[in-house]
SEFI-510177 format. One line per field, with one value per residue: residue number from 1; residue in three letters; x, y, z of N, C-alpha, C in turn. Coordinates in nm, 3 decimals, always signed. Example, Ala and Ser with C-alpha at 12.3 -4.5 7.8 and 13.67 -1.06 7.14 Angstrom:
2
i	[1_2]
aa	[ala_ser]
n_x	[+1.319_+1.285]
n_y	[-0.569_-0.225]
n_z	[+0.780_+0.708]
ca_x	[+1.230_+1.367]
ca_y	[-0.450_-0.106]
ca_z	[+0.780_+0.714]
c_x	[+1.320_+1.290]
c_y	[-0.330_+0.003]
c_z	[+0.780_+0.787]
This chain:
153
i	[1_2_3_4_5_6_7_8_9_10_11_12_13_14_15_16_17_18_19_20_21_22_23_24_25_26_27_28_29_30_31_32_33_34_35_36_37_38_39_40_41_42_43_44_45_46_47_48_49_50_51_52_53_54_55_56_57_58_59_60_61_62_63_64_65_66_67_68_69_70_71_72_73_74_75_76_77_78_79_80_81_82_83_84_85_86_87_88_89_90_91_92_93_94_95_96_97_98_99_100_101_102_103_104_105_106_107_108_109_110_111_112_113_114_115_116_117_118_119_120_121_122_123_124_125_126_127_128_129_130_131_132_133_134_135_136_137_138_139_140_141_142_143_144_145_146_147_148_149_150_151_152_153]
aa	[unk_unk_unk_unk_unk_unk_unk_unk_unk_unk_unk_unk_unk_unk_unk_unk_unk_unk_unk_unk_unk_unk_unk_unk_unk_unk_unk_unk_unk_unk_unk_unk_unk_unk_unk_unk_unk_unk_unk_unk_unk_unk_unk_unk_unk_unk_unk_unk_unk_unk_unk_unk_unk_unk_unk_unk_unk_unk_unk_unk_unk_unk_unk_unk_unk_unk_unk_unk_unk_unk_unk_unk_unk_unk_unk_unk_unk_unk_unk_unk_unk_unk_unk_unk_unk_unk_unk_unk_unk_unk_unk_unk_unk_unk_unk_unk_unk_unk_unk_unk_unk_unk_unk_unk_unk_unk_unk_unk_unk_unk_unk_unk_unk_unk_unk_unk_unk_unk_unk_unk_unk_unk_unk_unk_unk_unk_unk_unk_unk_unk_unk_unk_unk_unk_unk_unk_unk_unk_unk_unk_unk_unk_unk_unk_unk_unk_unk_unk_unk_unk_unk_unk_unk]
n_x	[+0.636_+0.550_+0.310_+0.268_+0.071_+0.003_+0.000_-0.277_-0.380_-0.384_-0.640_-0.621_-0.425_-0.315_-0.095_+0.018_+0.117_-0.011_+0.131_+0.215_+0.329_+0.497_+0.690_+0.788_+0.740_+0.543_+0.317_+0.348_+0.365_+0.122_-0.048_+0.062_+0.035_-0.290_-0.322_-0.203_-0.384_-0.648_-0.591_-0.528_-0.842_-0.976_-0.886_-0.589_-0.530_-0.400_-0.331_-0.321_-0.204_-0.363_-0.373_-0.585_-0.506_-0.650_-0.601_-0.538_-0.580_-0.334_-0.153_-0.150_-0.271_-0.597_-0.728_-0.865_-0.826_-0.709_-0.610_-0.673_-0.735_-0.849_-0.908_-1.069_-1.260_-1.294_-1.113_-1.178_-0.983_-0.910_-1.057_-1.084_-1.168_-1.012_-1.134_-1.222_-1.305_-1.521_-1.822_-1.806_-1.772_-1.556_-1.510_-1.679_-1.625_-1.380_-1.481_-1.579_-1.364_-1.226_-1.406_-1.397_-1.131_-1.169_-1.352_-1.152_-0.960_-1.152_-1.315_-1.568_-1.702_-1.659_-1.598_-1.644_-1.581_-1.746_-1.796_-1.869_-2.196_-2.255_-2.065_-2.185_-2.419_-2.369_-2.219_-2.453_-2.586_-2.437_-2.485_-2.412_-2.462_-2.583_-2.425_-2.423_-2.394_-2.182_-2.300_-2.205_-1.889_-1.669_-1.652_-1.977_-2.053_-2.162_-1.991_-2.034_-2.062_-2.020_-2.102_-2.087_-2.238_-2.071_-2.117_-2.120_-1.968]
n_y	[-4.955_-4.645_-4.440_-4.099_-3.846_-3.531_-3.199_-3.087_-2.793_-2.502_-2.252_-2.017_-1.904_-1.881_-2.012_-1.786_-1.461_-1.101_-0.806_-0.448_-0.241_+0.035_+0.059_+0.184_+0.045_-0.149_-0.227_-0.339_-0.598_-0.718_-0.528_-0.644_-0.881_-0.876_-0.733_-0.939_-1.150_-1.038_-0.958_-1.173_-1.285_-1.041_-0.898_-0.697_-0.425_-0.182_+0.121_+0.487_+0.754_+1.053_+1.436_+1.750_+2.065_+2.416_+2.756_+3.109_+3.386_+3.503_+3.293_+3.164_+2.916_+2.833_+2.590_+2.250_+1.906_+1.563_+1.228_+0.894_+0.636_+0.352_+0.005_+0.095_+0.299_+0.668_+0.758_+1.020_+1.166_+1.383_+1.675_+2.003_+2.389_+2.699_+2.939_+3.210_+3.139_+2.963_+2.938_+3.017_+2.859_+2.722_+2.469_+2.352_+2.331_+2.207_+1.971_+1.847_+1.843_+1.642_+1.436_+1.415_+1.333_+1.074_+0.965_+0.954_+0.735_+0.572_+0.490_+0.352_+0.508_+0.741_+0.752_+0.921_+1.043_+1.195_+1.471_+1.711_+1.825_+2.047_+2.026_+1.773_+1.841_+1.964_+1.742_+1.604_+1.758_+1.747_+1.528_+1.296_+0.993_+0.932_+0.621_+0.544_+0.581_+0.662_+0.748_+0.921_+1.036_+1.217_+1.277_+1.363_+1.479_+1.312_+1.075_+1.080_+0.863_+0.866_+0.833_+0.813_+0.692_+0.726_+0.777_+0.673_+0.871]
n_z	[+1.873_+1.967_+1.972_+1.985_+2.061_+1.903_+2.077_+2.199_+2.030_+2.163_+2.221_+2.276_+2.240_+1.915_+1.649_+1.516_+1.522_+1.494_+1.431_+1.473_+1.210_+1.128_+0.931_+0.610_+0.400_+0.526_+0.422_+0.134_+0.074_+0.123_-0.065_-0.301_-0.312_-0.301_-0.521_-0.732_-0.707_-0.819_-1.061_-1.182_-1.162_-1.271_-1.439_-1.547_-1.363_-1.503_-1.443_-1.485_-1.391_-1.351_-1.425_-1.453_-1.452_-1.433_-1.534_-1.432_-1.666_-1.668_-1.549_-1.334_-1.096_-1.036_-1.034_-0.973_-1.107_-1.032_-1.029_-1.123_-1.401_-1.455_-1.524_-1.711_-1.644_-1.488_-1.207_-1.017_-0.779_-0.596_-0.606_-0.670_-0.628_-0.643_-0.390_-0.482_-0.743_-0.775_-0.888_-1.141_-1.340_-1.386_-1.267_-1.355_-1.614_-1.592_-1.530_-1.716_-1.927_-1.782_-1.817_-2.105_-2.106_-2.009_-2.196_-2.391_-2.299_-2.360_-2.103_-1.940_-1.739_-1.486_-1.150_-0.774_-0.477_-0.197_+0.069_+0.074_+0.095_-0.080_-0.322_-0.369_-0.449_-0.662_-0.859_-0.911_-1.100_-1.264_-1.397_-1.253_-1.032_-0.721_-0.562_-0.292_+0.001_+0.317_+0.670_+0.911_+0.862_+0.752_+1.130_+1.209_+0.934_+0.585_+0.360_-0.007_-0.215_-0.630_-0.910_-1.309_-1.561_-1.938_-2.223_-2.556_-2.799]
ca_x	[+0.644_+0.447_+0.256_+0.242_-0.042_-0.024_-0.029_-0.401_-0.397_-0.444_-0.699_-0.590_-0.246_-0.267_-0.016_+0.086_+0.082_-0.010_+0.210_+0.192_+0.430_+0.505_+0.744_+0.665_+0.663_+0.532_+0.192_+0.348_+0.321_-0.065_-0.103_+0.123_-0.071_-0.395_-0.308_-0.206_-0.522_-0.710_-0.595_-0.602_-0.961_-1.066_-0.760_-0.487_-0.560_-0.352_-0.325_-0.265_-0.299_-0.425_-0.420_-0.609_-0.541_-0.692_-0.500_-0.608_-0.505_-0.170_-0.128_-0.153_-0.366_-0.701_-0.811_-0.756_-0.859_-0.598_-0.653_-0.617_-0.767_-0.792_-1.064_-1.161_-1.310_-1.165_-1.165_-1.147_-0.919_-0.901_-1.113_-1.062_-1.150_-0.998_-1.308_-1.239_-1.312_-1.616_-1.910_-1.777_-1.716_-1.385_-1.544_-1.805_-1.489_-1.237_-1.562_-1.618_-1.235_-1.247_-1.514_-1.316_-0.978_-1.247_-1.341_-1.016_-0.902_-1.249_-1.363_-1.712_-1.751_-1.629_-1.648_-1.559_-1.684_-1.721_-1.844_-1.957_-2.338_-2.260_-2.015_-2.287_-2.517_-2.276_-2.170_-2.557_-2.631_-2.410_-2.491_-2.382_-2.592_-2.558_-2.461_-2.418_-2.353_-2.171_-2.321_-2.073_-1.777_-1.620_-1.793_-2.096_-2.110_-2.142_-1.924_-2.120_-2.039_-2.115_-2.077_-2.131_-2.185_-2.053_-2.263_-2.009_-1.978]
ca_y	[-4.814_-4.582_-4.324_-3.955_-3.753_-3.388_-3.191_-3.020_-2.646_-2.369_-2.144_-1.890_-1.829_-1.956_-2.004_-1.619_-1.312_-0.987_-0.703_-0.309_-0.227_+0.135_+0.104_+0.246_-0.085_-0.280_-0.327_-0.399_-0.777_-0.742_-0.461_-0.695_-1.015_-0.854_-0.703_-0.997_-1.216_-0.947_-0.928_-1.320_-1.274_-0.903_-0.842_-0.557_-0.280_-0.050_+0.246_+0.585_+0.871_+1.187_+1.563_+1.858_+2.247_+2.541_+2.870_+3.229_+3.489_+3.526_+3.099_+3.127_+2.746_+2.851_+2.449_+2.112_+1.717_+1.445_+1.120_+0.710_+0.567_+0.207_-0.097_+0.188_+0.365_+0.711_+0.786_+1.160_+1.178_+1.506_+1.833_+2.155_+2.518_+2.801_+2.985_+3.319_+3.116_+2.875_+2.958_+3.070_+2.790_+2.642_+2.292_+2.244_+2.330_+2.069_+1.835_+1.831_+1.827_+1.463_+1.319_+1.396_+1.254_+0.948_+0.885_+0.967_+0.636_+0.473_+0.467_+0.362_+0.606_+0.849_+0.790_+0.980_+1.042_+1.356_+1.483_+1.829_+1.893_+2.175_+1.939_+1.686_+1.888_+1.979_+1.649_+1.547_+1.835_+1.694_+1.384_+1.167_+0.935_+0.856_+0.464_+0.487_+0.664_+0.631_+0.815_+1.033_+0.958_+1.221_+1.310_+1.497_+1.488_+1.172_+1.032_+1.047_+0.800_+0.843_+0.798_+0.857_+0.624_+0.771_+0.672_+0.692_+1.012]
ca_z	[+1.847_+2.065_+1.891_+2.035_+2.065_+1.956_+2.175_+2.165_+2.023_+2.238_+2.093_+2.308_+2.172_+1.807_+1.592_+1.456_+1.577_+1.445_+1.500_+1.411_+1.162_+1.093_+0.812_+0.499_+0.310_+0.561_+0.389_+0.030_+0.067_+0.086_-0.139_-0.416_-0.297_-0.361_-0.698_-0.831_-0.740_-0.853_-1.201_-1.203_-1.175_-1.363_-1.530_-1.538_-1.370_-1.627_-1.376_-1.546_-1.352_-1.467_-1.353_-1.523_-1.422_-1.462_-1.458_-1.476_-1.789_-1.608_-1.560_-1.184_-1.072_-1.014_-0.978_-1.060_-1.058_-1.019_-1.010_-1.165_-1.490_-1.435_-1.547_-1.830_-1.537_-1.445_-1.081_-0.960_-0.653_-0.578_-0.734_-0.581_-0.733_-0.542_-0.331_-0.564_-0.864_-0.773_-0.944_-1.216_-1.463_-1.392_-1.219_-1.446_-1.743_-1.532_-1.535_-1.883_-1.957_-1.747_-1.904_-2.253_-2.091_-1.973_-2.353_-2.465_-2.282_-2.352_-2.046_-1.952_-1.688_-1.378_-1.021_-0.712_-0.348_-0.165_+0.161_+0.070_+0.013_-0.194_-0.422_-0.439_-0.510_-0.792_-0.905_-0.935_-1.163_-1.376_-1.449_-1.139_-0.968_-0.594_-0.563_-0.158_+0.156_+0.478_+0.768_+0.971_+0.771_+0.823_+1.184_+1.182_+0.817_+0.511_+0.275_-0.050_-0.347_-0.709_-1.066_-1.397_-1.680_-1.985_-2.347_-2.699_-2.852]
c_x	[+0.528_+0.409_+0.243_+0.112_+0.003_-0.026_-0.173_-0.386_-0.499_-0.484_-0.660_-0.535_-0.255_-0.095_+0.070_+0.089_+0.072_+0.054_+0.176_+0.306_+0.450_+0.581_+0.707_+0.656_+0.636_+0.395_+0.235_+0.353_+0.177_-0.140_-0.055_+0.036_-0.215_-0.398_-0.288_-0.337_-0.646_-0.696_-0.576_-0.753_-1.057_-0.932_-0.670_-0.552_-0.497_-0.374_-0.268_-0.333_-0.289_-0.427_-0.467_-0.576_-0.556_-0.641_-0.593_-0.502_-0.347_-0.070_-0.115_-0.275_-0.476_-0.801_-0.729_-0.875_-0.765_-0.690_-0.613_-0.688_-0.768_-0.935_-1.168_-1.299_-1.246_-1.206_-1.110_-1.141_-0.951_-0.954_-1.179_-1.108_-1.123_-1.138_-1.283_-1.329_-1.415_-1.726_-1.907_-1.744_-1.648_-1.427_-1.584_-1.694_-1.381_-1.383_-1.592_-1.442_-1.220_-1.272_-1.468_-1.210_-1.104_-1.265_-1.244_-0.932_-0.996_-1.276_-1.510_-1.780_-1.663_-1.667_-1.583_-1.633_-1.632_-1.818_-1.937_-2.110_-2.331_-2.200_-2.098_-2.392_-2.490_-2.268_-2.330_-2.613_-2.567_-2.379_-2.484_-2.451_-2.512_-2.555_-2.408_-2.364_-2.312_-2.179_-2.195_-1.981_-1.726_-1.725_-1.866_-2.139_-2.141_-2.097_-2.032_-2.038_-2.127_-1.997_-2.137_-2.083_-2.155_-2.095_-2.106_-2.067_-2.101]
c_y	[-4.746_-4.448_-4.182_-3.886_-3.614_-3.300_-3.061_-2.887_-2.576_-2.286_-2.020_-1.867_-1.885_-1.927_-1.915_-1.588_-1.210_-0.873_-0.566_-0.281_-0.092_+0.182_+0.141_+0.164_-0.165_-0.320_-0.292_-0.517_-0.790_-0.662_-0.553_-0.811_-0.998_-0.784_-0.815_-1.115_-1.115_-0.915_-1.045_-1.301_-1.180_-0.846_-0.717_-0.432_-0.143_+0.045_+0.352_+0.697_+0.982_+1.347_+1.661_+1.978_+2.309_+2.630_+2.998_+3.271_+3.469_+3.386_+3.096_+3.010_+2.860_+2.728_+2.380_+2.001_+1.655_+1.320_+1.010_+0.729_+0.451_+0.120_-0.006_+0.265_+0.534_+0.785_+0.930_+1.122_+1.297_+1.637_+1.925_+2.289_+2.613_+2.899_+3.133_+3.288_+3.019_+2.961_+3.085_+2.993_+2.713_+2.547_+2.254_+2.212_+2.198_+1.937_+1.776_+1.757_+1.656_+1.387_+1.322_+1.330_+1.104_+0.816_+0.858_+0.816_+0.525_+0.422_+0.452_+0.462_+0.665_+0.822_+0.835_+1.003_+1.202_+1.400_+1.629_+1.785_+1.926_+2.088_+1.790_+1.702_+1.919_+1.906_+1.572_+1.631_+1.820_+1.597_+1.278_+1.147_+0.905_+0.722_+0.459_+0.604_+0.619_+0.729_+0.845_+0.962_+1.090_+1.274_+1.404_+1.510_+1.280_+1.180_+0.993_+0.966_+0.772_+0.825_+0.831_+0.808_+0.741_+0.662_+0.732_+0.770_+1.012]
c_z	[+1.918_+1.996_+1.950_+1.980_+1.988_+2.044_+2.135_+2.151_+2.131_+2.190_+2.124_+2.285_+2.057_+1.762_+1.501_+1.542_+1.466_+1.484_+1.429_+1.311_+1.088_+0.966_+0.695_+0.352_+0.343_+0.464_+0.188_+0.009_+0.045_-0.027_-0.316_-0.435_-0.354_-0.505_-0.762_-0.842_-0.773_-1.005_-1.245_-1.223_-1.274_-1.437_-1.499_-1.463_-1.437_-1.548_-1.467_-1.467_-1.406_-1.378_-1.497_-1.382_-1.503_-1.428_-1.503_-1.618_-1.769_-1.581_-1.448_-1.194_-1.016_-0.962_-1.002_-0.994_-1.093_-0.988_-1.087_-1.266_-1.484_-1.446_-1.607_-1.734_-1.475_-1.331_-1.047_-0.806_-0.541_-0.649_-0.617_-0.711_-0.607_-0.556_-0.462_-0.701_-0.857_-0.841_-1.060_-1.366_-1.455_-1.386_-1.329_-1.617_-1.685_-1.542_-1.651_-1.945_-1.885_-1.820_-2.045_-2.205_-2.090_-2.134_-2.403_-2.467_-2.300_-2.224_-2.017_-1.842_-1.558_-1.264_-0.923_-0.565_-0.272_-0.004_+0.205_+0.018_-0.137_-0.341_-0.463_-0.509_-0.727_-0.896_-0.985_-1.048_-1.263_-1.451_-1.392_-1.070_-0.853_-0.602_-0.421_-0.090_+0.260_+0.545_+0.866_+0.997_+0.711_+0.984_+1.177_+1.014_+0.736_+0.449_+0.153_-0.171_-0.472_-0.833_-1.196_-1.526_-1.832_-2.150_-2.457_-2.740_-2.968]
């Protein structure tokens, strides 16, 4: 019996390929794959997402925050106040209103990232600590990330 060799891998062409895939479930295999070793490890992520608005006298939207609940954490997505209505209350009222939905689900705290100044400046004044930065992210400006542990009522 005469034994065969292999024939020696070519590193230059392995054995896949990677391709582009534009469909709009190509990347649910990885997003399913990594959820489930992911809650093997830290458990459920229990997603619940959440919106508050704010309306004027009349119930026209004046603001809002949207966003997830998940690993008793609740992440602000999105928080807007229309420019008429900034410094006037509404945020710091939709920020407060959070941090009660936050307890509400027992969460231990709030985080969210933001690229304004002005909204960091914001976010720090009330209570949130910077835990990182990426430099021009979007360009010319930074991507700031923070948080805010939350203590039992």
């Amino acid at each position: 019996m005469t034994d065969i060799a292999p024939e020696p891998q070519d590193f230059l062409s392995p054995p896949f390929r990677i391709d582009r895939d534009a469909a709009p479930d190509s990347g649910r295999p990885a997003a399913e794959g990594l959820a489930r070793e992911v809650a093997a490890e830290f458990g459920p992520r229990d997603e619940k997402p959440f919106a508050l608005v704010a309306r004027d006298h009349s119930g026209g939207w004046i603001g809002g925050i949207n966003g997830v609940i998940h690993w008793r954490w609740l992440y602000v997505a999105q928080f807007f106040v229309a420019p008429d209505w900034r410094g006037r209350g509404v945020g710091a009222a939709l920020l407060r209103k959070a941090q009660d939905l936050a307890r509400e689900n027992r969460c231990v705290g709030i985080y969210l990232d933001t690229f304004s100044p002005r909204a960091k400046g914001f976010y720090e004044k009330s209570g949130f600590i910077v835990a990182g930065r990426i430099e021009n992210f979007p360009p010319g400006a930074s991507r700031s990330f923070l948080f805010k542990p939350l203590t039992p009522d």
